[in-house]
KOLSE-192944 format. One record per residue: residue number from 0; x, y, z of N, C-alpha, C in turn. Coordinates in nm, 4 decimals, always signed. Each point is the difference from the previous one (the first is absolute). Layout:
// KOLSE-192944
FIGU    n      n_xx      n_yy      n_zz     ca_xx     ca_yy     ca_zz      c_xx      c_yy      c_zz
FIGU  NUM         X         Y         Z         X         Y         Z         X         Y         Z
...
This chain:
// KOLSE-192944
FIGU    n      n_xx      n_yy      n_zz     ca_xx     ca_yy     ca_zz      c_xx      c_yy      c_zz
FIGU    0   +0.8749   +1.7063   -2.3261   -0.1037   -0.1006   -0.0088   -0.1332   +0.0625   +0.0426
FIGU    1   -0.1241   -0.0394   -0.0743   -0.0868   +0.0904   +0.0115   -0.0773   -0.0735   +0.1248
FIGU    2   -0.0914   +0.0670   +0.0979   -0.0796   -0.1043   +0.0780   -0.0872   -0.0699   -0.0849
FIGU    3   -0.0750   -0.1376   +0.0450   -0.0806   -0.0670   -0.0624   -0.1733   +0.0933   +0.0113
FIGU    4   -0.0617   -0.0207   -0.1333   -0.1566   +0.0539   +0.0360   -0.0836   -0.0741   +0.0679
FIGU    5   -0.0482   +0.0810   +0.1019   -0.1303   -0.0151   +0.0511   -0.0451   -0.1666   -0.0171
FIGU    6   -0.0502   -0.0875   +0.0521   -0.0988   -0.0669   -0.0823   -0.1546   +0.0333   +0.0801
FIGU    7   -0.0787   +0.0165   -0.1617   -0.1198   +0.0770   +0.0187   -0.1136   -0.0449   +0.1414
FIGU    8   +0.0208   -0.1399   +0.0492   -0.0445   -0.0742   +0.1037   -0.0172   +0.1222   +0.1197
FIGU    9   +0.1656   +0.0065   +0.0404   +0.0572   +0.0248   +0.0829   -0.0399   +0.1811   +0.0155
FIGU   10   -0.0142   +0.0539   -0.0982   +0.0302   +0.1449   -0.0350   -0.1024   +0.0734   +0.0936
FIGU   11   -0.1191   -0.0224   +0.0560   -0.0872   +0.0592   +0.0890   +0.1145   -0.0003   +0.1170
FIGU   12   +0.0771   -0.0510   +0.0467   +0.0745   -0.0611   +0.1531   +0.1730   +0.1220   -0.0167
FIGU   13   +0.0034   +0.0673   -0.1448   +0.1136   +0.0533   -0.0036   +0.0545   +0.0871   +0.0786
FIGU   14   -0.1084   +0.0801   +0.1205   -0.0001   +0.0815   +0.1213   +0.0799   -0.1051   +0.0802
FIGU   15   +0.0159   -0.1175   +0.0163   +0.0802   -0.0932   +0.1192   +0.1360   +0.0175   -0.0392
FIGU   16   +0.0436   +0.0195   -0.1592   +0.1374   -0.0018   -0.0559   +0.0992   +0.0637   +0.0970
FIGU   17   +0.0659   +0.0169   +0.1069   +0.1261   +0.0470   +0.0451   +0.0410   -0.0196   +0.1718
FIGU   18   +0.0581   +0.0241   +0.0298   +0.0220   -0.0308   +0.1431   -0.0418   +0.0872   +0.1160
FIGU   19   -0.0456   -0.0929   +0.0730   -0.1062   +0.0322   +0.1287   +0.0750   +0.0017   +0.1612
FIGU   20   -0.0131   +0.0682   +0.0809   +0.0359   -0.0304   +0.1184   -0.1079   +0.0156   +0.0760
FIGU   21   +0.0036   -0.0601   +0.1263   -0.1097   -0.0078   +0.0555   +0.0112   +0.1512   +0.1360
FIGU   22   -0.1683   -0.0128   +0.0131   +0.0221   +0.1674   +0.0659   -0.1809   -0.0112   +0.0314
FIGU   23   +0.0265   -0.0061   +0.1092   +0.0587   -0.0571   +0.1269   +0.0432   -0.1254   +0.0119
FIGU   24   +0.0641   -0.0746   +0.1036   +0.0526   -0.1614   +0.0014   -0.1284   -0.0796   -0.0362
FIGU   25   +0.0269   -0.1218   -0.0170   -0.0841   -0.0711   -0.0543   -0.0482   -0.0745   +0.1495
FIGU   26   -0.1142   -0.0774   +0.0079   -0.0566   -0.0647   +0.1403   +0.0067   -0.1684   -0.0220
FIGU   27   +0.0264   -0.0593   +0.0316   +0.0024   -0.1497   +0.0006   -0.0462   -0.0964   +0.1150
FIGU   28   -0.0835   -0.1078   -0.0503   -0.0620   -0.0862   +0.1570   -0.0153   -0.0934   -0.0819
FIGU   29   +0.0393   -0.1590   +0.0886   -0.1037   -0.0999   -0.0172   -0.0481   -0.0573   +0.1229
FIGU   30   -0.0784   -0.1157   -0.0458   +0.0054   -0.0482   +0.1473   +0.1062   -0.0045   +0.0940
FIGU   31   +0.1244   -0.1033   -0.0838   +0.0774   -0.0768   +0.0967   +0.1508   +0.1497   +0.0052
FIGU   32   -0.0431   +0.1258   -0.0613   +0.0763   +0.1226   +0.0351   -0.0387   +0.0831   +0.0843
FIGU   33   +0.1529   +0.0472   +0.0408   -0.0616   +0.1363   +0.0941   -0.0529   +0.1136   -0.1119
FIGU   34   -0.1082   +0.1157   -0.0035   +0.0072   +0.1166   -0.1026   +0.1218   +0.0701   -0.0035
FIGU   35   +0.0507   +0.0533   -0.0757   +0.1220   +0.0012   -0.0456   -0.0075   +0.1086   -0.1195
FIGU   36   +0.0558   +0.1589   -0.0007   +0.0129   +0.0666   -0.0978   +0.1205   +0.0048   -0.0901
FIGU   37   +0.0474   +0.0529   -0.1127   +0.1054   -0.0580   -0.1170   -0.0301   +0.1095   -0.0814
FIGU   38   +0.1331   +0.0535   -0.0707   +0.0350   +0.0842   -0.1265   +0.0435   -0.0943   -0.1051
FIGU   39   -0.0673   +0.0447   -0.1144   +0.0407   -0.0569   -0.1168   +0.0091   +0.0922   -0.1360
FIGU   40   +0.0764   -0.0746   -0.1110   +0.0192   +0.0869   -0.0778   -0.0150   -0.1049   -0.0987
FIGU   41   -0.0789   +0.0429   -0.1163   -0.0603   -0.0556   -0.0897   +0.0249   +0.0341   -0.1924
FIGU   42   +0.0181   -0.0704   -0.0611   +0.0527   +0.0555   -0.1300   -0.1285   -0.1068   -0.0983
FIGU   43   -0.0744   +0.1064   -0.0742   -0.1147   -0.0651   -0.1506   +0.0447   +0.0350   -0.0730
FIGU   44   +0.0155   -0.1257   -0.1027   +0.0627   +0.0733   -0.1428   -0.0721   -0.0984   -0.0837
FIGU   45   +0.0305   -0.0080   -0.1195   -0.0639   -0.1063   -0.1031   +0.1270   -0.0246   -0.0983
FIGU   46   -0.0227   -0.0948   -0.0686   +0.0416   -0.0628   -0.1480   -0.0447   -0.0029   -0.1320
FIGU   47   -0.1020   +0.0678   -0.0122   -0.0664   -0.0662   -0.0698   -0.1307   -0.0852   -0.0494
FIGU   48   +0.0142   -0.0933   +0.1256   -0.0850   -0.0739   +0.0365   -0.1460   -0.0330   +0.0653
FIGU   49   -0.1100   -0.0223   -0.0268   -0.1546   +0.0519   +0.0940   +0.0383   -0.0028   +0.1376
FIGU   50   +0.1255   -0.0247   +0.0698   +0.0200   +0.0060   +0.1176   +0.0781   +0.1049   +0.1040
FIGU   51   -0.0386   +0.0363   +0.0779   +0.1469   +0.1201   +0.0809   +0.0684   -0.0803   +0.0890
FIGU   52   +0.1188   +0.0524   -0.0168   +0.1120   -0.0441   +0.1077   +0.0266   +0.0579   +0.1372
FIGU   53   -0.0464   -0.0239   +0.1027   -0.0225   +0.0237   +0.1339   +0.1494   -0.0314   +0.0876
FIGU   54   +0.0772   +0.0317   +0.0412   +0.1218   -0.0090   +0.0205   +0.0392   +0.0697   +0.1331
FIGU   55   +0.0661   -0.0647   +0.0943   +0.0260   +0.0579   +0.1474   +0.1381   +0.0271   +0.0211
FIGU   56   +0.0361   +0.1291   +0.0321   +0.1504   -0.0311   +0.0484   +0.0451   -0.0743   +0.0798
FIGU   57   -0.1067   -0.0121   +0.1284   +0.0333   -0.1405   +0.1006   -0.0909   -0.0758   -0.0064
FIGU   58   -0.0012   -0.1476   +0.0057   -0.0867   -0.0690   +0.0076   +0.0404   -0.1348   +0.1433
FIGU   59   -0.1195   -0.0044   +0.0500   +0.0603   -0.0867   +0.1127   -0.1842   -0.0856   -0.0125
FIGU   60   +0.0154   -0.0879   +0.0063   -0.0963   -0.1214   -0.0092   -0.0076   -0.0974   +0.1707
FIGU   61   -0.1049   +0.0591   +0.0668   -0.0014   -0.0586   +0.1693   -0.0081   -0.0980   -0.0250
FIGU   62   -0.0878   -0.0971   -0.0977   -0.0176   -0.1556   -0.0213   -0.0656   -0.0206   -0.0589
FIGU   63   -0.0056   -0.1601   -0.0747   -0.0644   +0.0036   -0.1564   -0.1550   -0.0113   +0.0427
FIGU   64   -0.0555   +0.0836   -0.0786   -0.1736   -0.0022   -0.0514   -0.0363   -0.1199   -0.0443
FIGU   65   -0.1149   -0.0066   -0.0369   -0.0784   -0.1409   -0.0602   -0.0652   +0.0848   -0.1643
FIGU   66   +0.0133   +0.1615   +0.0351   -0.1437   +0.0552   -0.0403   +0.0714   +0.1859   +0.0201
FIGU   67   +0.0053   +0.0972   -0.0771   +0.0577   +0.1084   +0.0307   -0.1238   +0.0571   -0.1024
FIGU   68   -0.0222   +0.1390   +0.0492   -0.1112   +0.0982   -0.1152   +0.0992   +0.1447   +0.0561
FIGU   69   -0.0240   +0.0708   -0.0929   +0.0492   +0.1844   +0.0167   -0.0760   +0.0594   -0.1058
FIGU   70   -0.0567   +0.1137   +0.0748   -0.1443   +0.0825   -0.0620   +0.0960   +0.1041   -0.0081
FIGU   71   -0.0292   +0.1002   -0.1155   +0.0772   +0.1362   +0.0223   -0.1187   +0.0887   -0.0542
FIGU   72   +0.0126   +0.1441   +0.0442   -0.0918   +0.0732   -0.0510   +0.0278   +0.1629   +0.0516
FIGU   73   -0.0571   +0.0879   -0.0910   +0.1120   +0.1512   +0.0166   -0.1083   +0.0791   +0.0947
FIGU   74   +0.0153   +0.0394   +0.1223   -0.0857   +0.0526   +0.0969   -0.0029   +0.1541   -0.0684
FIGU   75   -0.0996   +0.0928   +0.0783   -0.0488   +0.1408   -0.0411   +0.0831   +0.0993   +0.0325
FIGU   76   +0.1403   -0.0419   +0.0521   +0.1607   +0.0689   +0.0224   +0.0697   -0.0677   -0.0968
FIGU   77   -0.0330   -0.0739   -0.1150   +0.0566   -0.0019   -0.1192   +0.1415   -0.1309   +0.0747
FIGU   78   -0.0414   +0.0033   +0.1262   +0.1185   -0.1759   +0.0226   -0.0312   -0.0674   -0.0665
FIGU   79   +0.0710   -0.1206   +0.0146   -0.0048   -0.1365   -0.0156   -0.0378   -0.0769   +0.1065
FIGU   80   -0.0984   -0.1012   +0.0526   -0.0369   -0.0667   +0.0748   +0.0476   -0.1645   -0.0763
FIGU   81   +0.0464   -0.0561   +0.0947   +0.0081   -0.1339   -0.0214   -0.0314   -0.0942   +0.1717
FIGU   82   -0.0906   -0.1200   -0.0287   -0.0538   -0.0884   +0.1277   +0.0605   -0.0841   -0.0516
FIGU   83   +0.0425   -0.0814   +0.0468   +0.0438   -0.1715   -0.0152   -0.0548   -0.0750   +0.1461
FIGU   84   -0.0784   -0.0646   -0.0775   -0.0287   -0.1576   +0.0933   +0.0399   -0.1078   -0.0625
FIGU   85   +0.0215   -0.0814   +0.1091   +0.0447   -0.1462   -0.0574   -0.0387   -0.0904   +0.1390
FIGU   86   -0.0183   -0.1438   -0.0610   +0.0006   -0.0959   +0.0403   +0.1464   -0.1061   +0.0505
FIGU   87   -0.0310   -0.0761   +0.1157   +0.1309   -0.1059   -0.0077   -0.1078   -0.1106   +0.0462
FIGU   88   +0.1117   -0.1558   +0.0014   -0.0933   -0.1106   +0.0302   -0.0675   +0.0033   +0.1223
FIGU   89   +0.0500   +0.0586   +0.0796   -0.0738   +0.0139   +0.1261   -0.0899   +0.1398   +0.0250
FIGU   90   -0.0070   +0.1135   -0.0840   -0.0783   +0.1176   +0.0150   -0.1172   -0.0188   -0.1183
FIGU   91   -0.1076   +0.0924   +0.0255   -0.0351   +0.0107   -0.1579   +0.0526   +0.1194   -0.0044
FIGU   92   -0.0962   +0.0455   -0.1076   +0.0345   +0.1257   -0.0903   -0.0152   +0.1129   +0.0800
FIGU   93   +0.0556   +0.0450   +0.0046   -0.0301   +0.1584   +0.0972   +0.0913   +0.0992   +0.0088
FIGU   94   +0.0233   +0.1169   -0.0209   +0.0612   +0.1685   -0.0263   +0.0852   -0.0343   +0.1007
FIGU   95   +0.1404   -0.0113   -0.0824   +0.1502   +0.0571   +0.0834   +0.0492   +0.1043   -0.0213
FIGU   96   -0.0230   +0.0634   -0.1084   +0.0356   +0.1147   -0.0150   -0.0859   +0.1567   -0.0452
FIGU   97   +0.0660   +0.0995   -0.0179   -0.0800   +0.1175   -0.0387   +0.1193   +0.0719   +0.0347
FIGU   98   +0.0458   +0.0935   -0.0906   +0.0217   +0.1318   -0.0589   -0.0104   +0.0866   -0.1228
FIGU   99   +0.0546   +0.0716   +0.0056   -0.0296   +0.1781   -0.0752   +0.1242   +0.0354   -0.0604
FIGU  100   -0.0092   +0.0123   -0.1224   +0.1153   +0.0721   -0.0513   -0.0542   +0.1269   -0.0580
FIGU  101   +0.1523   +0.0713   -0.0245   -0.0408   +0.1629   -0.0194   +0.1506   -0.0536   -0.1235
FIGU  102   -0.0470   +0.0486   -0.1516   +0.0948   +0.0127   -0.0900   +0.0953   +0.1037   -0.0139
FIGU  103   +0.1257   -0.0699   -0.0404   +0.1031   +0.0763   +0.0259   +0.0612   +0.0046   -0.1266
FIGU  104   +0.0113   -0.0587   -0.0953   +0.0411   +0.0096   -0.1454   -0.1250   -0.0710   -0.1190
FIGU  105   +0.0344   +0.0681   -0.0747   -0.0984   -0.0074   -0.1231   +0.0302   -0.1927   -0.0642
């Protein structure tokens, strides 16, 4: 079965295509947390579709948001940076997370 092509949307972002581990641990805070560092391992792939598939081997959810954002962007060591802030009914919006991945498969 052949993989699906590209869709042309998406095709600037094809550097994210493969799996990431993070390097160094990742840093985590909110208000109502202690800071808190974490390893993760991360898999981008596509379908097809103007969209990528962002995929965690573990996923653990502290409590539901109102409001979630994640910025990614490739630093001048050729990582992966990803921030996530989010909101809940009682917080606003504000950075729980931040780490760095270093690619490990194409």
């Amino acid at each position: 079965m052949e993989p699906p092509t590209m869709n042309p949307v998406v095709e600037p972002l094809s550097w994210m295509l493969g799996t990431w581990l993070s390097d160094p641990p990742g840093a985590g805070t909110f208000p109502t947390l202690q800071p808190f560092q974490y390893l993760e391992e991360v898999y981008i792939s596509h379908v097809g579709q103007p969209v990528l598939n962002f995929s965690k081997v573990k996923l653990r959810c502290l409590f539901c948001s109102a409001q979630i954002t994640r910025k990614f962007r490739l630093n001048s060591e050729g990582k992966l940076e990803q921030t996530v802030s989010m909101a809940t009914t009682t917080q606003p919006m504000t950075q729980h997370l931040h780490i760095t991945y270093k690619k490990v498969t194409p």
